[in-house]
MIFIRO-800602 format. One line per 10 residues: number of its first residue (from 0); their letters; for each residue y, x, z of N, C-alpha, C, CB. Coordinates in steps of 0.1 Angstrom, whole numbers. Glycine has a CB too. Example, Ala and Ser with C-alpha at 12.3 -4.5 7.8 and 13.67 -1.06 7.14 Angstrom:
2
0) AS) -57:132:78:-45:123:78:-33:132:78:-45:113:90 ~ -22:128:71:-11:137:71:0:129:79:-6:141:57
END
This chain:
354
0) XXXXXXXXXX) 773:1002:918:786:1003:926:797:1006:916:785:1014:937 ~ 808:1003:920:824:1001:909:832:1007:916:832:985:905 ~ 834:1017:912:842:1026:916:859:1025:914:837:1035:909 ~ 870:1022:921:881:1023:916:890:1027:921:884:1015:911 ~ 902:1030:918:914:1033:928:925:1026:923:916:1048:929 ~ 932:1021:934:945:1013:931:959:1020:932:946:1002:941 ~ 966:1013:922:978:1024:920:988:1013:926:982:1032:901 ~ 994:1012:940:1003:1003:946:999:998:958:1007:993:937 ~ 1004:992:967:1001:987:983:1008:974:983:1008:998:995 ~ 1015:965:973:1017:954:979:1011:938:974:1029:955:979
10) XXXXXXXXXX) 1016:930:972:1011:914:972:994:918:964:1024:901:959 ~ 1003:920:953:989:922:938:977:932:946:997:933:919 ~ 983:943:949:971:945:953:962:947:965:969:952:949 ~ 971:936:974:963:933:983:949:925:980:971:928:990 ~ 950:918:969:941:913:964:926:920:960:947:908:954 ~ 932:933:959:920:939:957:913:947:964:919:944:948 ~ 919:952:974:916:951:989:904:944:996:926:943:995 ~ 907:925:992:905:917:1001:887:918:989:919:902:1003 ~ 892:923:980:877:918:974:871:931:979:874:915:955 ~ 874:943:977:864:955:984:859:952:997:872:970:986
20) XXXXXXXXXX) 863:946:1004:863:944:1023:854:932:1020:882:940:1035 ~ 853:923:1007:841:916:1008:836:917:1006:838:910:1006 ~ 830:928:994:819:927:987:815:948:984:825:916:971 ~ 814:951:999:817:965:1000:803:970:989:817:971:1017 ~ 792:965:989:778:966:982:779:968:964:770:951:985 ~ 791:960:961:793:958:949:808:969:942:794:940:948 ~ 816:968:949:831:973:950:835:986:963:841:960:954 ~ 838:997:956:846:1010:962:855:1009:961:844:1022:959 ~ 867:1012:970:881:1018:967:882:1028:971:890:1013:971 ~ 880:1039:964:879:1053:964:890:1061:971:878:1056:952
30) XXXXXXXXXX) 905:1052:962:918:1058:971:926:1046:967:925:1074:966 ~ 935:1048:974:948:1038:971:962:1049:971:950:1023:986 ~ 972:1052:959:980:1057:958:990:1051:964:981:1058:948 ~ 997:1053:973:1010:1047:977:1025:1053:974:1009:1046:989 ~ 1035:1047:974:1042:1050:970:1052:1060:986:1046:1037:962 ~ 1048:1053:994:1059:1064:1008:1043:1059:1021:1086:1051:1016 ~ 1047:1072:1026:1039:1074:1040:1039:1059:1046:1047:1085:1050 ~ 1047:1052:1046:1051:1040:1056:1039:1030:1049:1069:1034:1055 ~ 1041:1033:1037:1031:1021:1027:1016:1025:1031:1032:1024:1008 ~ 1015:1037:1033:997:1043:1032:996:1041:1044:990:1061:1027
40) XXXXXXXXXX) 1005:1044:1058:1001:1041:1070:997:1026:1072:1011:1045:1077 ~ 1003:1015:1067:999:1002:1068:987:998:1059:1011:993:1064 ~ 986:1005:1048:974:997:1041:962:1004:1049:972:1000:1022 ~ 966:1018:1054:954:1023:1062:947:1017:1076:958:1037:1066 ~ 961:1013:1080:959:1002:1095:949:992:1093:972:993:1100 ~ 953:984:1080:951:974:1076:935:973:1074:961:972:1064 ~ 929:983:1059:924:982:1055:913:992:1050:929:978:1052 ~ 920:1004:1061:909:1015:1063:904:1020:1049:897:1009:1071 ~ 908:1017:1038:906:1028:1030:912:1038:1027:904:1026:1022 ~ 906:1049:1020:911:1064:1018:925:1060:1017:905:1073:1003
50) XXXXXXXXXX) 937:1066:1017:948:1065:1012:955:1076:1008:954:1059:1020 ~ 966:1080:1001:970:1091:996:988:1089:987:956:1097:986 ~ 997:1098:987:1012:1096:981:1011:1108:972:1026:1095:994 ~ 1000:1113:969:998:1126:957:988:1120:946:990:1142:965 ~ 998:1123:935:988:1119:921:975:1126:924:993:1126:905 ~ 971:1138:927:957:1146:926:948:1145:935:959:1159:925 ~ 956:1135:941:946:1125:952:936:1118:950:951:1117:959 ~ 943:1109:940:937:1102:935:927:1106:922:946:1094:933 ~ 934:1114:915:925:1122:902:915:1132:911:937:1133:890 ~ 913:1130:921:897:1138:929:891:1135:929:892:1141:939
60) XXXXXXXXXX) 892:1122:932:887:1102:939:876:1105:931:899:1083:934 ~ 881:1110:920:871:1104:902:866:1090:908:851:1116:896 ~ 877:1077:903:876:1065:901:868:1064:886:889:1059:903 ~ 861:1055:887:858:1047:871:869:1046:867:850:1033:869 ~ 879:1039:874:893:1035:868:901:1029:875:894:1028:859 ~ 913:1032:872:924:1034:882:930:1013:878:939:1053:876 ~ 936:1006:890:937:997:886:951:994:891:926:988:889 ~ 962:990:882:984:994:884:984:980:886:998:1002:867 ~ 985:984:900:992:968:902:1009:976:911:976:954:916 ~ 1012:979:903:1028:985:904:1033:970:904:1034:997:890
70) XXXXXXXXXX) 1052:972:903:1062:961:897:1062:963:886:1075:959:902 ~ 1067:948:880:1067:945:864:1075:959:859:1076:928:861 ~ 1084:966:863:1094:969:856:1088:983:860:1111:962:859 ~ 1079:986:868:1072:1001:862:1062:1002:860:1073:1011:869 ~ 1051:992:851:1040:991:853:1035:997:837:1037:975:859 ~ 1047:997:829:1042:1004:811:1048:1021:816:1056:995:791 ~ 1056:1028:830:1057:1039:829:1046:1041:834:1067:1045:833 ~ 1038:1035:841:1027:1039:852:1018:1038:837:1022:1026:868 ~ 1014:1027:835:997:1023:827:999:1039:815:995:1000:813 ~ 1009:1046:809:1007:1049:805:1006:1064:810:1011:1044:797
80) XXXXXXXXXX) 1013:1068:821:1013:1080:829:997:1082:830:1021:1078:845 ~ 989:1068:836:974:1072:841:963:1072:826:968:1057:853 ~ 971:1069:816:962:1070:805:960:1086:798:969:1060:793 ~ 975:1090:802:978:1105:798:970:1112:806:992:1109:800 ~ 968:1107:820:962:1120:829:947:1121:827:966:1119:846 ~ 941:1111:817:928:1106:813:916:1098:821:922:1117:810 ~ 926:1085:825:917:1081:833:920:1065:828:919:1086:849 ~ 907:1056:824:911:1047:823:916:1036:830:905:1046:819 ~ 926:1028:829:933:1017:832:934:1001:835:937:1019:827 ~ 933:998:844:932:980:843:946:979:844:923:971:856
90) XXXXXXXXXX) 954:969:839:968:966:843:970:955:848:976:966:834 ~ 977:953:859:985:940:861:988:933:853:994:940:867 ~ 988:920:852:998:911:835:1011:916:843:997:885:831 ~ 1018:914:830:1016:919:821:1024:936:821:1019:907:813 ~ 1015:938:807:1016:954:809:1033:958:809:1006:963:794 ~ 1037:951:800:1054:951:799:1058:939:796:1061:960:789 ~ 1069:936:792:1079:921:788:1088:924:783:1085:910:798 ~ 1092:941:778:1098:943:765:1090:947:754:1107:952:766 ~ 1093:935:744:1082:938:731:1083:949:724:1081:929:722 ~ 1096:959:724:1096:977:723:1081:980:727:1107:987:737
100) XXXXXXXXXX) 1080:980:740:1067:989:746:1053:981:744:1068:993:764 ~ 1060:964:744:1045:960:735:1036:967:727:1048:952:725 ~ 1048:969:717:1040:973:702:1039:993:702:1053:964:684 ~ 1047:996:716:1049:1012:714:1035:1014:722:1066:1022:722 ~ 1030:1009:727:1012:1010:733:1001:1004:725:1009:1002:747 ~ 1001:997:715:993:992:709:992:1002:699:996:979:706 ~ 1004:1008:695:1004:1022:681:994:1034:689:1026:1033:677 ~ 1001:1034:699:994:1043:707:979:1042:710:1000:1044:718 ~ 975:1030:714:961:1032:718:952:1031:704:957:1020:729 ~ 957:1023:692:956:1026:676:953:1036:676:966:1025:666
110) XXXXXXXXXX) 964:1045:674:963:1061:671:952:1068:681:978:1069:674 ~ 950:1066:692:941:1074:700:959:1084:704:923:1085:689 ~ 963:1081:708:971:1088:713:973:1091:726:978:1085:711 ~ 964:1082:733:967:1091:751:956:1101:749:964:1080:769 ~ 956:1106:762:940:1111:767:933:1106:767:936:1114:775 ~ 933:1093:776:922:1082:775:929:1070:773:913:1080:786 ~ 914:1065:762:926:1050:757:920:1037:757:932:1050:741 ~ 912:1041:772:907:1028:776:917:1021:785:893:1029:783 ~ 924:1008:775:931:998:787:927:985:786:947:998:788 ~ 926:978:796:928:963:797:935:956:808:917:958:798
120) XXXXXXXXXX) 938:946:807:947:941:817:940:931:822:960:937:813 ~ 943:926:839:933:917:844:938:904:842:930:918:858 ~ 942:897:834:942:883:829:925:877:836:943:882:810 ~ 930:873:847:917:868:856:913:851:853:921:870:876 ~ 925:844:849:924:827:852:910:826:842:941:815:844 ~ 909:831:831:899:817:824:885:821:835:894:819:801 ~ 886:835:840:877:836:851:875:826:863:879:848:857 ~ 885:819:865:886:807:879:873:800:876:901:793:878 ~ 866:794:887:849:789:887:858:775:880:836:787:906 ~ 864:770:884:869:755:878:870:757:861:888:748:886
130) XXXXXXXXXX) 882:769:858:887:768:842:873:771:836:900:782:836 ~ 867:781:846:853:784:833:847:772:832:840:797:837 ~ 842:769:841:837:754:838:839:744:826:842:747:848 ~ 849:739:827:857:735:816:861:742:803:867:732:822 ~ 864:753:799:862:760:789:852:759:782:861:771:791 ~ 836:760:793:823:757:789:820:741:782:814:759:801 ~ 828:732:787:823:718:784:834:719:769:827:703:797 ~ 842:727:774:851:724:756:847:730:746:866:729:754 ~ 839:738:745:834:750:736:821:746:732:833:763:744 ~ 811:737:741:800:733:738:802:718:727:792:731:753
140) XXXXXXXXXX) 811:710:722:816:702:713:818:690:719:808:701:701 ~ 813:688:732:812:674:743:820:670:733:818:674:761 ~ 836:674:738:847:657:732:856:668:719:865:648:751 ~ 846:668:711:849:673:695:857:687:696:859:660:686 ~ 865:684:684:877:695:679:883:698:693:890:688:667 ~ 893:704:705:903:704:707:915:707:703:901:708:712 ~ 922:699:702:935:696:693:951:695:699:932:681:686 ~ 948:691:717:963:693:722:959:694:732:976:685:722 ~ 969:700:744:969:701:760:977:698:768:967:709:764 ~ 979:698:779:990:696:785:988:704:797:993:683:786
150) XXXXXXXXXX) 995:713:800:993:723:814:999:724:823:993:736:813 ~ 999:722:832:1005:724:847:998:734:855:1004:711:856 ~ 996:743:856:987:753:865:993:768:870:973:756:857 ~ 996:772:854:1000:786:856:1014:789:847:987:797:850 ~ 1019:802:848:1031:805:841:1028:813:828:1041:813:851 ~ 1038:816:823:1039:821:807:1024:825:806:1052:835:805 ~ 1026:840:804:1014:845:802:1000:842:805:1014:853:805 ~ 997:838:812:986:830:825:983:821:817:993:823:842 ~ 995:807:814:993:799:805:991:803:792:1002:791:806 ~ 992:811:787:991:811:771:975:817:767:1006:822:764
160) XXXXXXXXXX) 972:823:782:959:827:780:952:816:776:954:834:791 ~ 951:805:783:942:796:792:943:790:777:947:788:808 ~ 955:788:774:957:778:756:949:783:745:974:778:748 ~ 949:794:747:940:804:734:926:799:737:940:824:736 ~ 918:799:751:904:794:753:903:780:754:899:800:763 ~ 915:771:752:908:759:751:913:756:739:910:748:761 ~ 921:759:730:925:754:723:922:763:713:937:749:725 ~ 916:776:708:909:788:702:925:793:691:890:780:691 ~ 931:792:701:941:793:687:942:811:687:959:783:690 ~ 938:817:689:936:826:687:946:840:685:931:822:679
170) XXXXXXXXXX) 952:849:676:965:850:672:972:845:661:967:862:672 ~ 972:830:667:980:821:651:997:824:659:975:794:648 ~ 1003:825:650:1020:821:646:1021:806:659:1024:814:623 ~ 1033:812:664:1035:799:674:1055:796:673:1027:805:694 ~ 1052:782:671:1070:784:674:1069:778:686:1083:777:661 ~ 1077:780:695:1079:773:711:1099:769:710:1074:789:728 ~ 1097:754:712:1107:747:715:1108:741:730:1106:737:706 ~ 1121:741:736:1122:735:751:1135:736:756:1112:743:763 ~ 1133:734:770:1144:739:781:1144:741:792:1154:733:782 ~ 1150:751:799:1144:751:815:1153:746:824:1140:764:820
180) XXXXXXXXXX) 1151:742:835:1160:725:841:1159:732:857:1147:701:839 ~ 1172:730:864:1172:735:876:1167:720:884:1188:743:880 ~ 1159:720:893:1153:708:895:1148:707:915:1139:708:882 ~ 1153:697:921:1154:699:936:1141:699:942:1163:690:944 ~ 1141:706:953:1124:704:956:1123:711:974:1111:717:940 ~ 1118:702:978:1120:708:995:1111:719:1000:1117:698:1005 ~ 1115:734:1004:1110:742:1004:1096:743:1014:1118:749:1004 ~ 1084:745:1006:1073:740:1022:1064:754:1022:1059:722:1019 ~ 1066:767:1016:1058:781:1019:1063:790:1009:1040:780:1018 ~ 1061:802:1015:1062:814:1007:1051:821:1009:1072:822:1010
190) XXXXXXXXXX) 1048:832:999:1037:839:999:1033:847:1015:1039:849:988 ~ 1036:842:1023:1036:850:1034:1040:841:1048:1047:862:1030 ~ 1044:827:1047:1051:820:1056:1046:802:1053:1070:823:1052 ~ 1045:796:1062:1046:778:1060:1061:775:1061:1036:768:1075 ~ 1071:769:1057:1080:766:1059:1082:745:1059:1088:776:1049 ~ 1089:749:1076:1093:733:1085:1105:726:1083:1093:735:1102 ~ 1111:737:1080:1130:729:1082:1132:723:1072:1144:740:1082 ~ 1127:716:1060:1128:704:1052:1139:709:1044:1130:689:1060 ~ 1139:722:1041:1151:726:1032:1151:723:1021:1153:738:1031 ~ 1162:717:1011:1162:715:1001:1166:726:988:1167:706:1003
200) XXXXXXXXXX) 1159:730:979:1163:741:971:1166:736:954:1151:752:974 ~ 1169:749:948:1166:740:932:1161:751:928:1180:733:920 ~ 1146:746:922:1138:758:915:1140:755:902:1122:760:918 ~ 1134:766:892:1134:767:875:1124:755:872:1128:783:868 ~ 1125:750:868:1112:740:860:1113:742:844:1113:721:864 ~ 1103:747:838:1103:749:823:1098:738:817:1097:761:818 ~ 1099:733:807:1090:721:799:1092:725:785:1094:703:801 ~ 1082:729:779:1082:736:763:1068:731:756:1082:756:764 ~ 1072:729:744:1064:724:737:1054:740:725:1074:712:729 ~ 1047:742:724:1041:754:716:1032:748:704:1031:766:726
210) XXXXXXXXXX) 1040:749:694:1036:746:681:1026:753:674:1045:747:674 ~ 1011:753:674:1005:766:668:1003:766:652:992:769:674 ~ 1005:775:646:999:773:628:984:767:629:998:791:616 ~ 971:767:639:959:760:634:961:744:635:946:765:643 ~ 975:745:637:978:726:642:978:725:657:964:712:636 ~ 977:735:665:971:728:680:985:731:686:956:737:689 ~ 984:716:699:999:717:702:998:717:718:1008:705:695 ~ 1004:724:725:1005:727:740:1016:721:747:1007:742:743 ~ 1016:712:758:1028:711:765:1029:717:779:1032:698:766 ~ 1038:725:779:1037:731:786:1049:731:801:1036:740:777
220) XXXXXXXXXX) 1046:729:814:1052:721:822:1054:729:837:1045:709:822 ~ 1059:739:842:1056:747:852:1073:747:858:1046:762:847 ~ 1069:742:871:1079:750:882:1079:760:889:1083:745:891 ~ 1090:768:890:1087:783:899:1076:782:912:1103:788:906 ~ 1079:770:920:1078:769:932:1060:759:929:1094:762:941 ~ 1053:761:920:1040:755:918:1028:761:922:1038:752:905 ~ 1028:773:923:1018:783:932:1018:780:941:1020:795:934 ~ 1021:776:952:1027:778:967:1028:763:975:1044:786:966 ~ 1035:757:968:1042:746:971:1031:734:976:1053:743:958 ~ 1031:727:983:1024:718:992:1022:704:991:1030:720:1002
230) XXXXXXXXXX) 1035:702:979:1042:691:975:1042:692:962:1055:690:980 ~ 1037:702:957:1038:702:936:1022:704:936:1049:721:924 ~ 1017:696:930:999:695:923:1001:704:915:993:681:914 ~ 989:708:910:983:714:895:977:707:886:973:723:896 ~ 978:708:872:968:697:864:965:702:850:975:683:862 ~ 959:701:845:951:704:830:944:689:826:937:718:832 ~ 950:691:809:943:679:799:943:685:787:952:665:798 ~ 930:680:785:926:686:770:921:678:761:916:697:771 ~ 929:675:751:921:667:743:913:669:733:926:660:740 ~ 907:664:728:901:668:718:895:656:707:890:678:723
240) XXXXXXXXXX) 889:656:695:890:643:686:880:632:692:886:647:669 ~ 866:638:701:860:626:707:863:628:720:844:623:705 ~ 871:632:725:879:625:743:886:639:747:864:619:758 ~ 883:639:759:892:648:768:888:649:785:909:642:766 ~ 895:666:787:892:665:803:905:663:808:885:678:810 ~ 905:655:823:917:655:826:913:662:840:925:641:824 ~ 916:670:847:913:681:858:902:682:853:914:680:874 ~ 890:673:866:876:674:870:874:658:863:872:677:889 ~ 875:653:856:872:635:846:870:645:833:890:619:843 ~ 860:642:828:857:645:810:851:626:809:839:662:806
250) XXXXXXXXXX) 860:622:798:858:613:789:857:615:774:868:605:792 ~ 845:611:771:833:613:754:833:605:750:819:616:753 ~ 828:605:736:818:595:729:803:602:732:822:592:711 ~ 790:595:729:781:597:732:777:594:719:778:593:742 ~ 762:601:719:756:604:699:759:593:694:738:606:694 ~ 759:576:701:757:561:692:774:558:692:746:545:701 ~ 785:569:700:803:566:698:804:558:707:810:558:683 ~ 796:553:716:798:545:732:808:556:738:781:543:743 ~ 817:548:743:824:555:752:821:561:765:832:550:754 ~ 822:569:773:812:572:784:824:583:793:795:581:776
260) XXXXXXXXXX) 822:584:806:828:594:814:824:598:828:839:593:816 ~ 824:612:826:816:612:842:828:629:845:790:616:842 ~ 821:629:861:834:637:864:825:652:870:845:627:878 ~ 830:662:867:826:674:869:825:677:882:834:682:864 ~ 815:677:891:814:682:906:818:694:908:802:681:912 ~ 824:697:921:828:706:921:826:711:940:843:704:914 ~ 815:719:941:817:725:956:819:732:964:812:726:960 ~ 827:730:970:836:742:978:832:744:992:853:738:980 ~ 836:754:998:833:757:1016:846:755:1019:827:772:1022 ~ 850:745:1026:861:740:1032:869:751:1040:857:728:1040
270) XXXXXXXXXX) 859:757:1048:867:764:1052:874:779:1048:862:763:1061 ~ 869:783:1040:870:797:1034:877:792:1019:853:806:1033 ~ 875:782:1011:880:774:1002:872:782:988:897:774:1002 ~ 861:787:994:850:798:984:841:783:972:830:809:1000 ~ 842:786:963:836:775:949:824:780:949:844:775:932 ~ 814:775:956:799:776:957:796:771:944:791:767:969 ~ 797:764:938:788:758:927:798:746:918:773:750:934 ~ 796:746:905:803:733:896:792:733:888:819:736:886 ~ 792:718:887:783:716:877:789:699:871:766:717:884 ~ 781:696:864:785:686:849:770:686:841:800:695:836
280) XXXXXXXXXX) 770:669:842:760:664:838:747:669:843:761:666:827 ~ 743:675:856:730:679:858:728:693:856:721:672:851 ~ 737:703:854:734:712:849:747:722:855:731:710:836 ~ 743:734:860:754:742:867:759:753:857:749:749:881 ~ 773:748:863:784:753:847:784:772:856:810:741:846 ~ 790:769:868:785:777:874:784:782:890:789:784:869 ~ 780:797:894:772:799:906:775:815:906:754:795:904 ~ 777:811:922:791:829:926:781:839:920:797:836:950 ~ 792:844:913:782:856:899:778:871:918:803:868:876 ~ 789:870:926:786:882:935:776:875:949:804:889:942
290) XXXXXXXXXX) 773:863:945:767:858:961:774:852:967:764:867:970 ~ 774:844:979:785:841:985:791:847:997:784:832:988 ~ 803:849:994:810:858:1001:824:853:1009:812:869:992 ~ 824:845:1006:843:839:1013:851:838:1004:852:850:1024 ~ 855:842:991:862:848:982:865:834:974:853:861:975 ~ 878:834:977:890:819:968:887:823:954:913:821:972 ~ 891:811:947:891:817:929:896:828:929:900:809:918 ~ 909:833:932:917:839:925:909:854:929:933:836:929 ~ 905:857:938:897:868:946:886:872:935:890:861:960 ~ 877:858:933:865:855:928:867:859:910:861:838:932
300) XXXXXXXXXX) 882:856:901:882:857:894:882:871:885:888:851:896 ~ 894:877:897:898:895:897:886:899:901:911:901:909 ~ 872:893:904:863:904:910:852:904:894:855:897:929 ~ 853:893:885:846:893:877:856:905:869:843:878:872 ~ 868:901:864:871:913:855:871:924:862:883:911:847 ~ 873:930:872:865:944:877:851:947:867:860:942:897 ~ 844:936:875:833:939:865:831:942:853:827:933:865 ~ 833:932:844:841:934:835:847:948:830:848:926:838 ~ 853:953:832:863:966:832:852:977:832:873:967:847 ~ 842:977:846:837:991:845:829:988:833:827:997:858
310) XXXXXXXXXX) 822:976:831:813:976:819:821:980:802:805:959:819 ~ 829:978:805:837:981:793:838:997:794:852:974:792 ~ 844:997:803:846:1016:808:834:1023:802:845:1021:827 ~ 817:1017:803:812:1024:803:802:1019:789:809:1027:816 ~ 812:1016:781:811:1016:765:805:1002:760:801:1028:760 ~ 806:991:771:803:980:767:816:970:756:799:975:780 ~ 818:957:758:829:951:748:844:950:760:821:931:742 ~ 856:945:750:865:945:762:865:930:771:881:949:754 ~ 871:931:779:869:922:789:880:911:784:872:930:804 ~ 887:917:783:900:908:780:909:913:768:910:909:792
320) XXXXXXXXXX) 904:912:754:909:923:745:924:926:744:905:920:731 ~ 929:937:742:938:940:746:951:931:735:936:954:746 ~ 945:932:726:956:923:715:959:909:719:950:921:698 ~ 948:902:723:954:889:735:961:889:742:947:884:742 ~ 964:902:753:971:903:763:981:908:762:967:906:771 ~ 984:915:750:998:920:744:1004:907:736:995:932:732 ~ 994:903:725:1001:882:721:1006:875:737:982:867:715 ~ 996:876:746:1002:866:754:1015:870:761:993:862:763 ~ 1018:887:766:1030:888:769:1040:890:758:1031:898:777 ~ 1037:888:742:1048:888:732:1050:873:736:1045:893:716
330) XXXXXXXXXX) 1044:863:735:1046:850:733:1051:846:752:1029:842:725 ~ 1050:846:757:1059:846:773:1071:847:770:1056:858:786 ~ 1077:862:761:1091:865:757:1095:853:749:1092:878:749 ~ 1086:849:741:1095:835:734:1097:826:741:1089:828:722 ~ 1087:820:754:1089:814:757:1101:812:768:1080:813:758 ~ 1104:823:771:1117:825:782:1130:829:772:1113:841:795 ~ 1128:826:762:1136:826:751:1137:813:748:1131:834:740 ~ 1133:803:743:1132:792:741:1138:785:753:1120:790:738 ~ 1136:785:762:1137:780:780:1154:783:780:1126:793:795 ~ 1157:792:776:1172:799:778:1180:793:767:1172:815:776
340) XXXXXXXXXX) 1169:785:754:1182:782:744:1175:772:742:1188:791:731 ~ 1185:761:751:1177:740:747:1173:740:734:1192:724:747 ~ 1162:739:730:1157:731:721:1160:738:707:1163:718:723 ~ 1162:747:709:1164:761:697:1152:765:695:1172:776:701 ~ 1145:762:683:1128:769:681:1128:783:682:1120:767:666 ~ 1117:786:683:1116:799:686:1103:805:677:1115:802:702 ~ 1104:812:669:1085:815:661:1087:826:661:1079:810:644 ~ 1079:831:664:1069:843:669:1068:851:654:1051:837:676 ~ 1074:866:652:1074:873:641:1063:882:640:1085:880:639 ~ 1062:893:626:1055:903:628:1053:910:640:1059:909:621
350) XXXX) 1041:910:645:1037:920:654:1024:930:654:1035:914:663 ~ 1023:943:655:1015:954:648:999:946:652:1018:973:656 ~ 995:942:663:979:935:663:975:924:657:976:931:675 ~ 989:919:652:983:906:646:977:910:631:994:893:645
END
């Protein structure tokens, strides 16, 4: 059993909520910290767990670890408040997006300077049953080197994760060139709503190119409104020197250089939209690590790095090492740097992890 407590009551962590209420056998929520009575009364309505608006509520709980899914802009006063009070930490991405506190937590958890200086942050995607999948076929040498990509799926950080595991670039030097383009698009849902009235809006669309020193090159292609939107697809291509995946198509050479392609199955429960099983070539990439339970990727993903997390907590490897997820929110900053100045490179300087 995984013990944890959540520090916040809204979108983000309703998500983790939705995985305790699935998988009660596997996942505790010990307490949930809220910020005002009004918040703990609704998650309590909601979701019936412990609830509480006192720090020493939660520090009773004795969680394995406390998991901040706060807002961006208090989520480095929080991760480090709960590190001080000695309790280890999962963070929301990202931990901050000023590279000040970047590198003023990385000294810190260097030094042993909190109380406790176990953190990680839930960078859940390469966890998605589809990305892992595919990670797996790229990593096993199917279509050679991987050498460029092209991403449509996720934003800054999210994306830069996903580039590091297909493209291994690791913490190489990156310069990112682009621009971001106000671009029209008819509004069809919000996180919370279907929307009918055929409204027309202009969201951000970024298109940036990321130059890495191992040679590997990313294009990178995301509109605000691509999560949600009803009318904007998702897509991933990866190439590599004997072929490439393009979503669910992997095209190879085969041992005699015959060209060859077959397409990655992929099985879902229609109605719950739960990924029972992927497999490629005869062989399953993979199979719900908790059982099946109802639980969408994104559910499915955050429930692996939980896991993940306590096993780290309890002196195993990190889940998501922390110098990745500090690169990926230093390198997001370039990228919304880049985005802001057409086609002005941008390269990535000294930073204390690299």
């Amino acid at each position: 059993m995984i013990r944890f407590g959540v520090l916040g009551s809204g979108y983000r962590a309703s998500l983790y909520f939705r995985i305790a209420k699935a998988l009660p056998e596997q996942f505790e929520i010990c307490m949930v910290l809220c910020h005002s009575e009004e918040s703990a009364c609704r998650v309590k309505e909601k979701f019936d767990f412990p609830v509480t608006c006192k720090d020493e509520d939660m520090i009773n709980s004795k969680p394995d670890f406390v998991v901040s899914a706060v807002t961006k802009t208090l989520m480095c006063d929080t991760v480090e408040k709960w590190l001080n009070i000695g309790i280890p930490v999962l963070s929301e991405t990202p931990v901050s997006l000023d590279n000040g506190r970047l590198f003023q937590v990385w000294e810190n958890i260097k030094n042993n300077n909190y109380t406790c200086n176990k953190l990680q942050v839930a960078e859940q995607y390469a966890f998605y049953p589809t990305y892992d999948a595919r990670i797996q076929i790229v990593k096993s040498g199917l279509i050679g080197e991987s050498v460029s990509m092209t991403i449509s799926c996720m934003h800054d950080y999210h994306a830069v994760s996903i580039i590091r595991e297909f493209l291994d670039t690791g913490i190489n030097d990156v310069n990112v060139i682009g621009k971001a383009y106000q671009m029209k698009v008819t509004d069809t849902k919000t996180r919370y709503e279907t929307l009918t009235k055929g409204d027309v809006v202009s969201k951000e669309e970024k298109h940036l190119i990321m130059e890495y020193d191992n040679e590997k090159t990313a294009f990178y292609d995301f509109m605000s409104d691509q999560y949600r939107s009803d009318i904007r697809n998702r897509f991933i291509n990866v190439r590599g020197t004997r072929g490439e995946i393009t979503d669910n198509m992997v095209y190879f050479l085969k041992d005699n250089n015959v060209a060859a392609s077959e397409k990655m199955d992929v099985y879902k429960d229609e109605e719950t939209g739960e990924i029972l099983a992927v497999s490629f070539r005869g062989r399953k990439l993979y199979i719900p690590p908790f059982g099946i339970c109802g639980l969408g990727e994104d559910e499915t993903a955050a429930a692996r790095v939980l896991a993940g997390m306590k096993k780290y907590v309890d002196g195993g490897e990190e889940v998501y090492p922390l110098r990745y997820a500090l690169e990926d929110a230093y390198t997001a900053n370039l990228m919304t740097t880049a985005a802001g100045n057409s086609w002005q490179p941008q390269k990535s300087q000294n930073r204390p992890w690299k």
